[in-house]
N, C-alpha and C positions, 0 to 999 in steps of 0.2 A: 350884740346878738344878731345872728342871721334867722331867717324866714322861711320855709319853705310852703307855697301857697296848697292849700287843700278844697280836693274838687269832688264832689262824685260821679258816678258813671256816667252822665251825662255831662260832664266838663260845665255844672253849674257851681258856683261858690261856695264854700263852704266853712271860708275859714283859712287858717295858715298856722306852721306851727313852728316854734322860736325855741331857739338851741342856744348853745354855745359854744363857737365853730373850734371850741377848744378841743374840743371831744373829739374832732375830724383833723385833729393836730394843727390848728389852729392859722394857718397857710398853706397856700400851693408850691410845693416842690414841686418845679418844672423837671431840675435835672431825675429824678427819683423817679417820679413819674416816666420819664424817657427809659431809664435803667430797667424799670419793671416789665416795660411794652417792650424793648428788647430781646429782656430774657426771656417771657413770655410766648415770642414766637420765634426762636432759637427752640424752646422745649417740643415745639410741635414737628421739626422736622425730625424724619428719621435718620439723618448722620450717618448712612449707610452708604453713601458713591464710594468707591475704593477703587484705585487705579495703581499699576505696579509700577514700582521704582525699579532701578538697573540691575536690583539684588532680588527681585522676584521672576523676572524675565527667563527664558532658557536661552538655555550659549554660552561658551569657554568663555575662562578670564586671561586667555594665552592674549598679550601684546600681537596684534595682526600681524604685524610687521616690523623689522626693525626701524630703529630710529631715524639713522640718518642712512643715507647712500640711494635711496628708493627715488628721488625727485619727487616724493608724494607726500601729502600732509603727514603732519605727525598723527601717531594712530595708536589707543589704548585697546582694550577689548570692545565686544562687539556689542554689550548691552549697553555701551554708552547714548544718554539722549538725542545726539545729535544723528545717529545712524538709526535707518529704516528698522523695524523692528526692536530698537532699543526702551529704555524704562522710559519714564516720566519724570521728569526734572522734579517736579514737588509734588509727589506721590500721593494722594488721597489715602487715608491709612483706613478705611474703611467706620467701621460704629464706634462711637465715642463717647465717654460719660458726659453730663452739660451738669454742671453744678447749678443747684437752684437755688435762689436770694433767701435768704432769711424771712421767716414767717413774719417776724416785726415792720421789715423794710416792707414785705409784700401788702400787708393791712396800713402802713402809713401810707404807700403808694397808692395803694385801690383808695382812703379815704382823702387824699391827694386831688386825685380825679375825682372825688363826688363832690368836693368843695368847689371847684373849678367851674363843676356842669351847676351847682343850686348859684353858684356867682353871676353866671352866666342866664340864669331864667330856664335851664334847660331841665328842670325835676320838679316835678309836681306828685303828691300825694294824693290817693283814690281813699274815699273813706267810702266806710259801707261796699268794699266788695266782697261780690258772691259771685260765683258758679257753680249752682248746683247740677248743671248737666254739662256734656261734652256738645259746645256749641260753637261752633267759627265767627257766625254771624255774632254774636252777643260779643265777642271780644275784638271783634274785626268793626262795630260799631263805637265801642269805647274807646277804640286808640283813635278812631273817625275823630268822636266828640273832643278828644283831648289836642289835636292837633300834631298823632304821634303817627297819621298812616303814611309816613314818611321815612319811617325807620327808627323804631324803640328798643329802650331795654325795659325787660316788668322784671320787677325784682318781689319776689313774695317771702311770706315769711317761712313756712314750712310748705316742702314738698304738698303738691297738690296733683294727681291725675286728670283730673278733670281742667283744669288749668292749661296744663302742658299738652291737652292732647285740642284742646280747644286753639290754642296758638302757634302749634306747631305748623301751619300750613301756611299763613300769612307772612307774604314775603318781606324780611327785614325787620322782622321782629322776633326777641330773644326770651324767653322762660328761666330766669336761674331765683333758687332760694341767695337769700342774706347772705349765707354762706359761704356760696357759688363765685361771686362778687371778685373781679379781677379789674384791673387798673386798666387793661387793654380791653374789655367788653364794658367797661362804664363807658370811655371814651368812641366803641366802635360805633354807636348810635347814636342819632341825635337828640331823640330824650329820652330821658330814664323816668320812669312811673313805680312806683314805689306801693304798697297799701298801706295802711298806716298801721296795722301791727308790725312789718316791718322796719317802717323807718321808725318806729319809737324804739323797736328793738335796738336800730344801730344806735340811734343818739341817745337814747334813755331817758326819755322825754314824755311830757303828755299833749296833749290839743289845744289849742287855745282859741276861743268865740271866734268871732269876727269881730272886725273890729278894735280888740284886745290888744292896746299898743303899752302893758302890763310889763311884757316881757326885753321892751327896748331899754 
């Protein structure tokens, strides 16, 4: 059984909560993991550069010149790449479809990465969070206490307004629902902060006291 420690907004103790790292596919697939954060930001370029090859270019495909008797190089038509104005040896063909990994591979990959980061000490669970107004201060204080003003991910359970509009301002730090959850933004930050309807959501788990070494 693995642990994941639980704090409240004040990064005082609260407990921890014991899984079974079966549920998170039970190891870290490094290569998987790599495949995902690949594809991942391959999908975010737009694939648009396009550059013309010999056969997009204008100008005759007449042989300049004959072959031989001229004392001058051998010489094809005039869109060849090697002559001023001609195409592009390996043409950029302009937007491209990028195939996207399998939903399966993508959710072993993202739970890949989350096993990696709680192996590592880098995920901690907020019990008892609230935001009931749109506040910077109140969430720009919590990642203080938690040891996360350094660059986090908060992973909640359902879309929140108030949430997102509170965090959206502090630098290096991310807003996504469970859902949202990608192998390349678990890993982009250095901790991820969880609340605990959340992470029970992902493991499907409950709390367990302090204390409580029940679950080992």
């Amino acid at each position: 059984m693995d642990a994941v420690p639980v704090v409240d907004m004040q990064g005082k103790s609260a407990g921890e909560i014991s899984f079974d790292p079966a549920v998170l596919g039970g190891r870290v697939r490094h290569q998987l993991i790599k495949q995902a954060v690949v594809a991942f930001l391959d999908r975010q370029r737009q694939h648009s550069a396009r550059t013309k090859s010999r056969s997009d270019v204008s100008g005759s495909t007449r042989k300049l010149y004959r072959q031989k008797g001229t004392g001058n190089a051998r010489a094809g038509m005039a869109r060849t790449p090697i002559r001023r104005g001609g195409g592009h040896t390996f043409a950029k063909r302009g937007p491209r479809a990028v195939a996207a990994m399998p939903q399966k591979m993508r959710r072993l990959a993202r739970d890949s990465a989350l096993l990696a980061k709680i192996r590592a000490n880098d995920v901690v669970v907020v019990d008892g969070f609230s935001c009931p107004e749109v506040k910077t201060k109140l969430m720009a204080g919590m990642f203080s206490a938690l040891g996360a003003d350094r660059g986090c991910l908060m992973a909640i359970n359902e879309r929140d307004r108030n949430v997102y509009l509170s965090g959206r301002n502090i630098p290096k730090a991310d807003i996504r629902t469970v859902d949202e959850l990608t192998a390349y933004e678990v890993l982009r930050r250095r901790k991820v902060i969880f609340t605990r309807p959340a992470f029970e959501r992902l493991v499907g788990v409950g709390t367990a006291p302090a204390g409580d070494d029940s679950g080992e």
